[in-house]
VMD Tcl script that draws the C-alpha trace (Angstrom):
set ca {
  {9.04 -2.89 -21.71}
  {12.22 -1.11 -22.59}
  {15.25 -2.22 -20.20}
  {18.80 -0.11 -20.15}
  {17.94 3.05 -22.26}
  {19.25 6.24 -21.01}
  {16.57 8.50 -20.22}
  {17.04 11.20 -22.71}
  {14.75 14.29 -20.92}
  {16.71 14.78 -17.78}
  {16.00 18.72 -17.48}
  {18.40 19.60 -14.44}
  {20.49 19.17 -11.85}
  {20.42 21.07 -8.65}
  {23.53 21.18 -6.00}
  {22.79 22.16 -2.69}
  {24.26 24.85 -1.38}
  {26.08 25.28 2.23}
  {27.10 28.12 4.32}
  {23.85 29.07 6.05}
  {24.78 30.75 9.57}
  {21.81 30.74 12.03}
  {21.99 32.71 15.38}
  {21.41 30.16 18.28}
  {17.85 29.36 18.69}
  {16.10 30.97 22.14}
  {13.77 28.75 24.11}
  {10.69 27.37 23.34}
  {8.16 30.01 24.07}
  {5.29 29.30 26.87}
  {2.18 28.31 25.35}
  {-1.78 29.31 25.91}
  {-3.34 28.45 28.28}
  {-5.74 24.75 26.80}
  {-9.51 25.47 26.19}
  {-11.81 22.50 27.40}
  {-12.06 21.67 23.76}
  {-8.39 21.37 23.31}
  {-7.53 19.64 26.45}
  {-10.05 17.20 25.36}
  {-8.71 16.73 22.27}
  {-4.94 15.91 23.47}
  {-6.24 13.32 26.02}
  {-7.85 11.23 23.47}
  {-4.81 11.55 20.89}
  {-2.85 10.87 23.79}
  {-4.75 7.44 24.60}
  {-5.41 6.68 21.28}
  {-1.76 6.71 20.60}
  {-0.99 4.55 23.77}
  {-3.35 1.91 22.27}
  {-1.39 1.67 18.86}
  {1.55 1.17 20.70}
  {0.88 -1.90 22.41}
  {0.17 -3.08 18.41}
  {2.87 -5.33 16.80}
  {4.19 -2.84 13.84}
  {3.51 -5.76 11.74}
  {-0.28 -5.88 12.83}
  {-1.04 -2.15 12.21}
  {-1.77 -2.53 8.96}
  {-1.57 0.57 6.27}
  {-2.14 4.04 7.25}
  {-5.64 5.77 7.06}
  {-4.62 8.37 5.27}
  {-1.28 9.38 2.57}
  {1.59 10.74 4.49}
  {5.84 10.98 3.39}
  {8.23 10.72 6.35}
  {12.01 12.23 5.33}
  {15.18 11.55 6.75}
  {18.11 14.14 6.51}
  {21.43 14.56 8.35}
  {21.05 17.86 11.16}
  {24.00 20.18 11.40}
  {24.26 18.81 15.21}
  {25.04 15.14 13.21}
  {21.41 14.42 14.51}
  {18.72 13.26 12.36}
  {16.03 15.85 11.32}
  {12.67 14.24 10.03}
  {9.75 16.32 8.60}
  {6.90 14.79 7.48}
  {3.64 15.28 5.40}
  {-0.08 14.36 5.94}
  {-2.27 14.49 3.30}
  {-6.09 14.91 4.70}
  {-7.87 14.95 1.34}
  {-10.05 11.74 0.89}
  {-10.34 11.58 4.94}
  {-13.79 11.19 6.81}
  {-13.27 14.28 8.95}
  {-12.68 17.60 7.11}
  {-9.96 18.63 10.10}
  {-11.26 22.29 9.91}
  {-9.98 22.60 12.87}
  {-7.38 19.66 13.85}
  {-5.46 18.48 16.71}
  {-2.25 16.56 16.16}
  {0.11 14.59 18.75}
  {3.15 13.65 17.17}
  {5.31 10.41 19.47}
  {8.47 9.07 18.67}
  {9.42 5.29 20.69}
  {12.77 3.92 20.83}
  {12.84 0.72 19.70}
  {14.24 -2.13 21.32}
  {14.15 -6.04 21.60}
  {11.39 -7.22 23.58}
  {8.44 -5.05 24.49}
  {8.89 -1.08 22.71}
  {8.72 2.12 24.62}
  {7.38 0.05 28.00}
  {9.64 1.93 30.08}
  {9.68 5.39 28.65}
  {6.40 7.50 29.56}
  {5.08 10.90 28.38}
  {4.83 14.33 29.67}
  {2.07 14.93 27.96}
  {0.01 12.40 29.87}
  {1.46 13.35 33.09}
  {0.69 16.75 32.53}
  {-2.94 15.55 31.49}
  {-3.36 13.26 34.66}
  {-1.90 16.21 36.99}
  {-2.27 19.14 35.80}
  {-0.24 21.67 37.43}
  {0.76 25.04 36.34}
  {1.14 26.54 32.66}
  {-0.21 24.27 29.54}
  {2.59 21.80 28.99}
  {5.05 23.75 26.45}
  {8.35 20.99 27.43}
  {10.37 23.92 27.52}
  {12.56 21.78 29.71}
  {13.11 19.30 27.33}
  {14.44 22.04 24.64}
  {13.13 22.67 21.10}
  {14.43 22.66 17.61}
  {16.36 24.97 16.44}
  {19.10 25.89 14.08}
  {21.37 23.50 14.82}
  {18.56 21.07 14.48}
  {17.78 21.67 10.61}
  {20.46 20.40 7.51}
  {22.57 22.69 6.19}
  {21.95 24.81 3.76}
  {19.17 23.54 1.25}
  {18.42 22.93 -2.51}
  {19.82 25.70 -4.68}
  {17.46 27.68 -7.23}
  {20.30 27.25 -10.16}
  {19.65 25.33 -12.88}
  {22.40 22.56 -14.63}
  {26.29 22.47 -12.46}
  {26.49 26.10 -10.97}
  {27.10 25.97 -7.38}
  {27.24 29.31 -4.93}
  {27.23 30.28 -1.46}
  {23.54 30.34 0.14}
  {22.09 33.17 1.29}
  {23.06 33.82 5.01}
  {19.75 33.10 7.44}
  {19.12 33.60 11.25}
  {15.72 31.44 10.63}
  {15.31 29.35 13.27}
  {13.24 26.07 13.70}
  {11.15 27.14 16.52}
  {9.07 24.00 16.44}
  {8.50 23.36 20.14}
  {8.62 20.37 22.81}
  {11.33 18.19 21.70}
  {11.84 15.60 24.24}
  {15.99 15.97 24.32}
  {16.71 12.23 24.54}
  {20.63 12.50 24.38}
  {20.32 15.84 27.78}
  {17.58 13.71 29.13}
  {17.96 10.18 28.89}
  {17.77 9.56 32.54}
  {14.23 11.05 32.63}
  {13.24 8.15 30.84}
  {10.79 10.42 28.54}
  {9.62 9.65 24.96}
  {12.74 10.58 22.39}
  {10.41 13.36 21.21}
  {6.36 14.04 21.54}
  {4.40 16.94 20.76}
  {1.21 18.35 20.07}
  {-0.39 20.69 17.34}
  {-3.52 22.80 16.83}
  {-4.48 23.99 13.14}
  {-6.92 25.39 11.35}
  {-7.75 24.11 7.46}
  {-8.25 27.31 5.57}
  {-10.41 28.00 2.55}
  {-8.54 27.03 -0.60}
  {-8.98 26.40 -4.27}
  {-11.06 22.90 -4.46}
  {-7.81 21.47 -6.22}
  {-5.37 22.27 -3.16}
  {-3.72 19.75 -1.71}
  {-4.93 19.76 1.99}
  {-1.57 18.86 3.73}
  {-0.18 19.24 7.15}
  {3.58 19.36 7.85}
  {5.59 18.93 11.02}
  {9.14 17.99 11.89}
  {10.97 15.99 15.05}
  {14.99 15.47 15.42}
  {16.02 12.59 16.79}
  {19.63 11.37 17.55}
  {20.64 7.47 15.78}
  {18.58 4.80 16.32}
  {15.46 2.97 15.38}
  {11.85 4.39 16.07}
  {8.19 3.79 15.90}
  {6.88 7.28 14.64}
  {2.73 7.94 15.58}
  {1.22 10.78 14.46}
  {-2.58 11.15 15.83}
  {-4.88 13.76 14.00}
  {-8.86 14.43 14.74}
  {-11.40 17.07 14.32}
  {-12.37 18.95 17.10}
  {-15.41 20.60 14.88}
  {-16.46 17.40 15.51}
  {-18.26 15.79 18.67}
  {-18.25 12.43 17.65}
  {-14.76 12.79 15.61}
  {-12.53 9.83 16.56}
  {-8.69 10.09 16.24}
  {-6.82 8.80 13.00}
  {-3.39 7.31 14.35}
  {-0.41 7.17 11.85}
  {2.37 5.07 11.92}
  {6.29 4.41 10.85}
  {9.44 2.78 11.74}
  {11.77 5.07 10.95}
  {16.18 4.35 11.35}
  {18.15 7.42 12.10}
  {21.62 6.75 10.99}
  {24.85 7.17 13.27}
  {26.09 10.44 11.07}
  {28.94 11.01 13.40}
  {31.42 8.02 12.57}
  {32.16 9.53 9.43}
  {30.36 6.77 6.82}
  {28.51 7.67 3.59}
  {24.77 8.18 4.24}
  {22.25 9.24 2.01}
  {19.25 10.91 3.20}
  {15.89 10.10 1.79}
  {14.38 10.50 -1.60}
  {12.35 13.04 -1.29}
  {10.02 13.43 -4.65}
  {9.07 17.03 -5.09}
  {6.73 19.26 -6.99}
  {9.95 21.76 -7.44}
  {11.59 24.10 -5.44}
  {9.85 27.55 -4.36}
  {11.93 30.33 -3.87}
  {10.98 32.57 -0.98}
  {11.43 36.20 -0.86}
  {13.16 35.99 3.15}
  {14.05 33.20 5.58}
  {10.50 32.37 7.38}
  {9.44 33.83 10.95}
  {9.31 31.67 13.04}
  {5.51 30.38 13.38}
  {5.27 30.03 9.74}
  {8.61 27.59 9.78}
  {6.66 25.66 11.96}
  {4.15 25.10 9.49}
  {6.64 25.06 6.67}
  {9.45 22.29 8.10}
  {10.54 21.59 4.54}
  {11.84 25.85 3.39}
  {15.83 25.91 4.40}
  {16.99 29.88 4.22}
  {15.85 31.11 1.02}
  {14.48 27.91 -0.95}
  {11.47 25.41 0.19}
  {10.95 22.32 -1.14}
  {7.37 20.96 -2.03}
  {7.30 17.15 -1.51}
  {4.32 15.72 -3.36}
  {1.74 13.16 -1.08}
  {0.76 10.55 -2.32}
  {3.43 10.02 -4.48}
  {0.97 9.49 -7.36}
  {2.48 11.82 -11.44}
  {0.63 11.74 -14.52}
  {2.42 10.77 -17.55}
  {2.75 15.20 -18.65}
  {4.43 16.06 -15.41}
  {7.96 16.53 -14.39}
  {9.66 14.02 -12.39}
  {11.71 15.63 -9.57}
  {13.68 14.29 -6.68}
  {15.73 16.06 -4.02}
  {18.10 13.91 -1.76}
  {21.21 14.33 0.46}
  {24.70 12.76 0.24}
  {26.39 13.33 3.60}
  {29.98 12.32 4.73}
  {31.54 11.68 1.24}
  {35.33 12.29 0.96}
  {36.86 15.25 0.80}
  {39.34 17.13 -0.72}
  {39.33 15.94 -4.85}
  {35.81 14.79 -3.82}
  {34.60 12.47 -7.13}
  {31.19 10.83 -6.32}
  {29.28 9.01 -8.90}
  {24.80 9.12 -9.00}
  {23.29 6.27 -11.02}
  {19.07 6.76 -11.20}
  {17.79 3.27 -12.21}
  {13.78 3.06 -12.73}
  {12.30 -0.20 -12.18}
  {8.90 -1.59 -13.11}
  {6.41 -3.74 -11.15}
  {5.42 -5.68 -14.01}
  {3.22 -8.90 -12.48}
  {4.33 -8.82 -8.93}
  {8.29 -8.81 -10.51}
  {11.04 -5.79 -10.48}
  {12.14 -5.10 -13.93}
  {14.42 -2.43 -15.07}
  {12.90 0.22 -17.03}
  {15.32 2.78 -17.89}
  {17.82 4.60 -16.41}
  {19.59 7.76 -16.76}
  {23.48 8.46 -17.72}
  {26.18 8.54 -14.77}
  {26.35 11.86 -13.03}
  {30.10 12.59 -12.08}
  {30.17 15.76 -9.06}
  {33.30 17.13 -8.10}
  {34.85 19.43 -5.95}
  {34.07 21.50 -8.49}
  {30.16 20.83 -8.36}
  {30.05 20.74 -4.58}
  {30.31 22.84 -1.39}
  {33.23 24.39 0.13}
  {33.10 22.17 3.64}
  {35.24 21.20 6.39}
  {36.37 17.04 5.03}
  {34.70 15.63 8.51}
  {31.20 17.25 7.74}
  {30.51 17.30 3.96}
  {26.85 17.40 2.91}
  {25.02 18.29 -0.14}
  {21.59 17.85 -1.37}
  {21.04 17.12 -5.33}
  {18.36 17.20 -7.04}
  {17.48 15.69 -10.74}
  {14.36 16.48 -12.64}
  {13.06 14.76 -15.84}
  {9.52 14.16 -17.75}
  {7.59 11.10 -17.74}
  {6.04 11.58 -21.03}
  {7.70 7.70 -22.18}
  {6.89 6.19 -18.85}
  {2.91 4.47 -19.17}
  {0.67 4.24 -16.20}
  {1.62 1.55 -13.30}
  {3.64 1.18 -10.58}
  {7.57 2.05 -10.42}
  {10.54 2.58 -8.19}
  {13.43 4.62 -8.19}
  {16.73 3.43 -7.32}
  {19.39 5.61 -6.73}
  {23.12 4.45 -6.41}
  {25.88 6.79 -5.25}
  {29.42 5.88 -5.53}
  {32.30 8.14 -3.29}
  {35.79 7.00 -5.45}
  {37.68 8.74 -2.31}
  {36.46 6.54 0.54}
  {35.31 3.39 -1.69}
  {32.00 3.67 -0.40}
  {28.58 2.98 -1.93}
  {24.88 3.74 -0.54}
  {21.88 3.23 -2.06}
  {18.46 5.09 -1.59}
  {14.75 3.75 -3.54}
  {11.25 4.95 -3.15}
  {8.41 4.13 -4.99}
  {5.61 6.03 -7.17}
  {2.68 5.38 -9.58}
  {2.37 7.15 -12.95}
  {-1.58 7.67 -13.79}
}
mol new
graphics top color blue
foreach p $ca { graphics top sphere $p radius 0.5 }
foreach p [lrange $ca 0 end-1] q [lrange $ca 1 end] { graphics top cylinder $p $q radius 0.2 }
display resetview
């Protein structure tokens, strides 16, 4: 084992860039009409998903299938979380999927008893239009970070390329306009189609929620219509949504990352559905399961919001720790990173944000089971955070 070294391949370091200005987002647009098939298909998400909520979150055990849920600080101080689903290695081939995404307060005592969906209402009495929860407005602009990842490589930082994407992902259940309704902080459903690919694609599905601070049980329920005797796989995560707007240092999480794809224009809005993870120009490609081979590079992407500002000075430590027989050892780790108001974006000093991003190889790092720690230090406001997630080299 070698302890304390300074990694000596670090290949670059990414600030994020700010500025993005979005045009305000319309409303969620109506939705088709349900097919018997699809109707079908939410009702037994729908129950399947009431079912795993009555479970302890201790008794649920671990999740069917891989999947990465990511926290990051909206530009309405709300939290915006997109996730991934891996579906290779899964029973059903989800050639054509259904997907009901649920999001439960949690609070002492019994979870989510008193909140109730829209969905199932809808289901039980159906009346009208397919459900769409127009009513209970949909993400938009001001939903998503700002800015993104920039596509420079080593201290350069410029303005971002202006965007009037928006985030049309649909039905968010409004919990801050609607909290007398009683409704689930956010639920929503999904139909996809898998599409031919090379036999070495990842098969991955990717959504996104907002939710304002607070603790939540996240479910996400998947099955195959293709298939008659299909039953649904049901997902599931605590996730904390910090209080962004009393000013503290929050990081959001590590997010590690294939790279960074650079896209040619912002994203229409059905593909940004689809693609919850591309901010303006730039997308980020999380990798799931978080599983590298010794010849790859090593990247992660993460956000620093609410550090002080003017003379900003904040100070990244990445410390990599082995599980070496059931104990946390230090591995390595690489030298301090210093950023500066020179390194970061221009931003108003009550809403400073910033993603960075540091890539290495893991060429000296042998096969088992490690975690990242990483350890950010604001000199302004005396405050410290700290962010880990964990990987396995092969």
């Amino acid at each position: 084992m070698r302890s304390g070294l300074l990694i000596g391949s670090v290949l670059v370091t990414i600030i994020a860039l700010s500025g993005v200005t979005a045009v305000p987002a319309a409303g969620a647009p109506p939705r088709k009409p349900l097919k018997p098939g699809e109707e079908a298909a939410l009702r037994a998400l729908v129950t399947a998903v009431d079912s795993a909520q009555l479970v302890r979150p201790e008794d649920r055990g671990d999740s069917p299938l891989a999947w990465d849920i990511h926290v990051l600080k909206a530009r309405n101080l709300s939290g915006y979380v997109p996730f991934t689903v891996a579906l290779d290695g899964a029973t059903d081939a989800f050639r054509s999927g259904a997907m009901y995404v649920r999001a439960v307060r949690r609070r002492d005592g019994p979870r989510g008893v008193e909140e109730h969906s829209v969905l199932r209402d809808w289901l039980i009495d159906p009346k009208g239009s397919a459900p769409g929860f127009n009513e209970l407005g949909s993400l938009n602009a001001r939903d998503m970070p700002v800015g993104g990842p920039g596509l420079t490589g080593g201290r350069n930082v410029s303005r971002a390329a202006q965007s009037s994407t928006i985030l049309a992902l649909e039905e968010k259940a409004n919990a801050r306009a609607k909290a007398d309704a009683q409704v689930y902080a956010f639920e929503s459903y999904y139909f996809f189609e898998m599409k031919g690919s090379r036999t070495d694609a990842p098969r991955l599905v990717q959504r996104a929620l907002s939710l304002p601070a607070g603790e939540y049980d996240v479910f996400v329920a998947l099955l195959d219509r293709a298939r008659r005797d299909g039953t649904a796989t049901v997902l599931s995560r605590t996730v904390s949504i910090p209080n962004f707007e009393d000013g503290a240092m929050e990081l959001g999480s590590l997010m590690l990352v294939n790279g960074l794809r650079p896209l040619d224009a912002p994203l229409k809005d059905a593909e940004q559905l689809e693609h919850p993870y591309a901010f303006g120009g730039t997308e980020i490609v999380p990798v799931t399961p978080p599983s590298f081979a010794s010849t790859d590079n090593f990247s992660v992407v993460f956000q620093i919001c609410n550090y002080g500002a003017p003379e900003s000075l904040l100070t990244v430590d990445y410390g990599f720790y082995q599980n070496v027989d059931g104990k946390r050892r230090l591995f390595n780790r690489t030298a301090t990173q210093e950023l500066t108001d020179a390194d970061l974006p221009v931003a108003p000093p009550s809403d400073t944000q910033t993603f960075v991003m540091q890539a290495m190889l893991l060429t000296s790092f042998p096969p088992g089971r490690y975690e990242l720690e990483v350890v950010v230090l604001d000199r302004v406001s005396q405050m410290m955070r700290k962010a880990s997630v964990e990987f396995v080299v092969v």
